[in-house]
N, C-alpha and C positions, 0 to 999 in steps of 0.2 A: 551905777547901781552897786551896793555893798555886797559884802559875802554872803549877809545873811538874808536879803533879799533876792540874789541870786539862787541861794537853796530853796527858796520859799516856790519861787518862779518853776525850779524844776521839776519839787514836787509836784505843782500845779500841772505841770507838761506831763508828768510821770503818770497823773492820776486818769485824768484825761484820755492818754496813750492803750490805758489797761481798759477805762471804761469803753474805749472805742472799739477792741478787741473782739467785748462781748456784748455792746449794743448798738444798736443804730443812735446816728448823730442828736437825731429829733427826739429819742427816747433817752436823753441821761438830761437831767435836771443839774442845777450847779450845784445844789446839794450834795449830792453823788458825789461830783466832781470834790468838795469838801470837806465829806466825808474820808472816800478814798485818801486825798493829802494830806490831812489830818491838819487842818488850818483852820482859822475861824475867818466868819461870814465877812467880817470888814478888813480881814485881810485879802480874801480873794480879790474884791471890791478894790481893793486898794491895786491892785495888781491889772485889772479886765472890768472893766464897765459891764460888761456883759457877757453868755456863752460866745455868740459871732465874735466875739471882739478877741476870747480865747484862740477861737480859731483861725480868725484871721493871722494871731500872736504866731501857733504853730507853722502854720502853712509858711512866714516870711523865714521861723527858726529852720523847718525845712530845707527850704529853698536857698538862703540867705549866700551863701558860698559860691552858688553858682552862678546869683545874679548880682553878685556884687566884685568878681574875681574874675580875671581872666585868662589866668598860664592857668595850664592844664595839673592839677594837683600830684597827677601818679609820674609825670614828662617832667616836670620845670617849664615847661615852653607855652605859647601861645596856641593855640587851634583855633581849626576855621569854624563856622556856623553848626554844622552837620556832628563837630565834636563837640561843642557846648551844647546843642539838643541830646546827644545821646548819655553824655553824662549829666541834663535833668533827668533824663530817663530813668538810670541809674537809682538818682535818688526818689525817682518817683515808686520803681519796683523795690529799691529798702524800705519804703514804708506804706509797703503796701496793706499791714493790718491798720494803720491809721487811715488809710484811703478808703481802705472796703466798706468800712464804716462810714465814711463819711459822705461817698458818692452815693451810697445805697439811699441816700436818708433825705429829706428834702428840703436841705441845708446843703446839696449836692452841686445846687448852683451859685449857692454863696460861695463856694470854694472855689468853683470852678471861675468865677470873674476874679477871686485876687488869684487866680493861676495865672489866670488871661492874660491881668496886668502886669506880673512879673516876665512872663511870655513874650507881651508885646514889647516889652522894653527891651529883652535880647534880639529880638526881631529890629527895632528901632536900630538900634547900635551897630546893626550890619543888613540896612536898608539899600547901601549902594549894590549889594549883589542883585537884586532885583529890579530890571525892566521893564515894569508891567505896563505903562501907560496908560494909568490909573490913577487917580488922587492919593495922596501919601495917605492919608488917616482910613481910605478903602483897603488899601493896598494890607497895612498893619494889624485891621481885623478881619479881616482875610485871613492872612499869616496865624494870629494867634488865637484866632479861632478854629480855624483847621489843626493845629498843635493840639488844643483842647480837646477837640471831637476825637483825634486820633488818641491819646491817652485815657478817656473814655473808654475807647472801644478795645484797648490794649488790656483794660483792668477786666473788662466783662468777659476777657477771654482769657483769663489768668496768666499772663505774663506768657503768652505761647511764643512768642519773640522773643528775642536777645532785645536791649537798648538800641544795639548796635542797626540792626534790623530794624528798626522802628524807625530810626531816623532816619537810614536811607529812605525808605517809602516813604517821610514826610520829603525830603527834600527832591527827590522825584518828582512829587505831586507840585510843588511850588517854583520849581524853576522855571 
């Protein structure tokens, strides 16, 4: 992707970001969204097929570091399970005005399956800590469904936990 395609994309993210701020998910049209970034119709198009397809965009730009890296950003070093959950965590409480918006809305569970999916594949990647004696593919949405539920229930409660605290209680709950 070029520079100027790159600036195009972010405004797109940027615009989105502020729209989400101050409406629910369901309630901004892509116009909005076009308006705000001040792009025209066939260039958003050019960019996202669709709103979903927007945010599916944001949710991977999100997430993208934590599910595709694995030394620890602020250490140099690797960490265990318990430290890659609590720094998603991390980025889930920084962006939490994109989230508030977006869980509240009923596009809240579109988000929440490509969470799932990004979820289940850090769950995947350190499936041998788990002996459940269960089918691998039960076992996984287990895992990244309980992740899910618990991040849910972490936003509706305005971030009253640290990350850190979060993820212990998730890995308590899973061992």
């Amino acid at each position: 992707m070029d520079r100027r395609q790159q600036k195009t994309r972010k405004a797109i993210f940027k615009a989105f970001r502020l729209l989400l701020e101050k409406k629910r998910y369901d309630h901004i049209t892509v116009q909005e969204i076009i308006d705000e970034a001040d792009v025209g119709r066939s260039t958003f198009y050019s960019h996202f097929e669709t709103k979903d397809m927007l945010l599916e965009a944001m949710c991977s730009e999100i997430f993208f570091h934590v599910f595709e890296y694995d030394p620890c950003p602020w250490s140099g070093r690797d960490y265990d399970l318990e430290g890659k959950l609590s720094h998603t965590l991390w980025h889930v409480r920084d962006s939490k005005n994109d989230l508030s918006g977006i869980l509240t809305s009923d596009s809240g569970e579109l988000f929440m399956n490509y969470f799932k999916k990004h979820i289940r594949n850090l769950f995947e990647n350190n499936i041998d800590l788990f002996d459940a004696g269960v089918p691998r593919d039960f076992l996984l949405n287990h895992l990244s469904c309980t992740f899910a539920e618990a991040v849910k229930w972490w936003v509706a409660r305005d971030f009253s936990e640290s990350p850190e605290e979060l993820a212990q209680y998730i890995m308590t709950l899973v061992k």
